[in-house]
C-alpha positions in Angstrom: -28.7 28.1 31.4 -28.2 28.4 34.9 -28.1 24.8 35.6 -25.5 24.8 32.6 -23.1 26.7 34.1 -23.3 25.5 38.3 -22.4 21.7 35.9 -19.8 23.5 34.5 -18.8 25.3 37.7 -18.9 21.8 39.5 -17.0 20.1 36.6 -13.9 22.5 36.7 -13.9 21.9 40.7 -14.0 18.3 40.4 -11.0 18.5 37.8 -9.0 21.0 39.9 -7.8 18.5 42.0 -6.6 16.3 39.4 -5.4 18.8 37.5 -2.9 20.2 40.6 -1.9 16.2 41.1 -0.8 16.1 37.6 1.1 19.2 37.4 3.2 17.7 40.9 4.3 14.8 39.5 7.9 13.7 39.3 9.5 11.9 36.9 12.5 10.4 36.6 14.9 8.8 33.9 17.9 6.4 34.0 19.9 5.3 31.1 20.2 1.3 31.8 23.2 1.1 29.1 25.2 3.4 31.0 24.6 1.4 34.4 25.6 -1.9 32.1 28.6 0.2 30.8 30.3 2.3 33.1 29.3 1.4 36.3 32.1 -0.1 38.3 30.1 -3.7 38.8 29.9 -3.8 35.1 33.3 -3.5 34.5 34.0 -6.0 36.9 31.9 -8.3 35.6 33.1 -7.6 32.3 36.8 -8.4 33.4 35.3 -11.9 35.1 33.5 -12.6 31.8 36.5 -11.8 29.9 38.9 -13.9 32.7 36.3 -16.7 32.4 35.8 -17.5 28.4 39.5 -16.3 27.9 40.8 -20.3 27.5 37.7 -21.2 25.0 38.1 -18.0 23.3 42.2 -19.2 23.0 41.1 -22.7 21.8 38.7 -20.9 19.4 41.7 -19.0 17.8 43.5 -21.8 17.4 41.2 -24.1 15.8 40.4 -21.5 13.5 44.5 -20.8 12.6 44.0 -24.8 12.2 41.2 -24.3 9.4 42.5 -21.5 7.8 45.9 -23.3 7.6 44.6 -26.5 6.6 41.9 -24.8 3.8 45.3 -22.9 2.3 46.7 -25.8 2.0 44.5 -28.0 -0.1 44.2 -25.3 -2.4 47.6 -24.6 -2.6 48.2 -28.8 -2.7 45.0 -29.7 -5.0 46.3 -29.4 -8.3 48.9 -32.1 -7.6 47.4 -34.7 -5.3 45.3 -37.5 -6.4 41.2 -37.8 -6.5 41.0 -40.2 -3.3 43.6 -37.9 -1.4 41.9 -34.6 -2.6 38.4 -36.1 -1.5 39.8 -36.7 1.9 41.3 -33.6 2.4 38.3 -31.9 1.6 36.4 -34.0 4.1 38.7 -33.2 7.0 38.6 -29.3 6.0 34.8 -29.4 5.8 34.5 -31.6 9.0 37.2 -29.2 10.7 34.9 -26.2 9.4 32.0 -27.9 10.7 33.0 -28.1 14.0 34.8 -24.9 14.2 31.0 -23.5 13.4 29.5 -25.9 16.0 32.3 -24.9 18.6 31.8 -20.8 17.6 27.7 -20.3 18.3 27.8 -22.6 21.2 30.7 -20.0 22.8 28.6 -16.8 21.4 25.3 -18.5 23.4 27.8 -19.5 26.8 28.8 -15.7 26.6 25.5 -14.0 25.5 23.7 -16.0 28.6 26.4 -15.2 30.7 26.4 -11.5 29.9 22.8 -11.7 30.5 23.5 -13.1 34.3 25.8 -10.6 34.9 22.9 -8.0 33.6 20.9 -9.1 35.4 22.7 -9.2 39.0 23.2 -5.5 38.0 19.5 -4.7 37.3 18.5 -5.8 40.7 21.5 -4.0 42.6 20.3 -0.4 40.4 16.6 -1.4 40.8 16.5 -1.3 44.6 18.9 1.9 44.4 16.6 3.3 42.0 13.7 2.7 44.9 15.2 3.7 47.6 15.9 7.3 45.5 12.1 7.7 44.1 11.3 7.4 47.6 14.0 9.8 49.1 13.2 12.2 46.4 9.8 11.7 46.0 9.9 10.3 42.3 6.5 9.3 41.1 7.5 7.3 38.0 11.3 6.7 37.2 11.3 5.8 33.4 14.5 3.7 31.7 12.9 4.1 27.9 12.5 7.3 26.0 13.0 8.9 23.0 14.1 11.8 24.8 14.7 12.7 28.6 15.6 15.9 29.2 19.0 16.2 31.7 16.9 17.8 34.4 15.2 14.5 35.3 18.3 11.7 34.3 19.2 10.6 38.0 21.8 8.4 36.1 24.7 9.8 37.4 23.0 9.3 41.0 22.5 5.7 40.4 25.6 5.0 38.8 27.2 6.5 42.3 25.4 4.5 44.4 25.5 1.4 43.1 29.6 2.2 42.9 29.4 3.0 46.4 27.3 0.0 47.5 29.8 -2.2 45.5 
């Protein structure tokens, strides 16, 4: 029984230390949409995005005015044209629609990859903030996804003012 115990005795020692590490470690949490929303860097970027597809996104409108325009009137014109001309028509609205399709995923993947460039030159400015604050303050782990985080531990605002100021 002896021996029991001075294991015991040993164990609890040997955990102490752990135990005390644990209980001293700092966590941290950052919301990464609200670095991508309201930083100042992401609202310029937004406004070059927006500058940047603003012709294509123009063009777009107006090829689909074209389509809608163009599908209104065959209906409206179908009862009183001929088979050939009616077959044609619908050939050039479907073609029109066709490429109208083609025209709108291939701008939605320009401006999705885009937006993910821009993320991304965001994401390394806030990461090496982020750093140099875990070390400054002595963070052990700085987290970006949880169910929960508590406001004691968001460092958020911090990032978002650095990352402003290092603009």
């Amino acid at each position: 029984m002896t021996k029991y115990l001075a294991v015991l005795a040993l164990g609890w020692c040997a955990l102490a230390p752990v135990q005390a590490q644990t209980s001293a470690s700092r966590i941290a949490w950052i919301s990464p949409e609200r670095i991508y929303n309201e930083s100042k860097l992401a609202k310029l970027a937004g406004e070059k995005l927006q500058e940047e597809f603003k012709s294509r996104e123009k063009a777009m409108n107006e090829m689909g005015a074209r389509l809608k325009t163009a599908s209104e009137k065959l209906e409206a014109d179908a009862p009183t044209l001929s088979e050939a001309d009616r077959v044609k028509r619908q050939r050039d609205v479907f073609e029109l629609d066709k490429e109208y399709q083609r025209r709108q995923r291939e701008f939605r993947e320009d401006l999705s990859q885009r937006t993910n460039e821009e993320r991304q030159a965001i994401s390394e400015k806030a990461t090496k903030i982020i750093k140099q604050l875990a070390n400054v303050e002595g963070f052990d782990i700085v987290l970006q996804d949880a169910v929960w985080a508590s406001p004691r531990i968001d460092i958020t605002d911090k990032v978002l003012s650095a990352l402003d100021k290092d603009k």
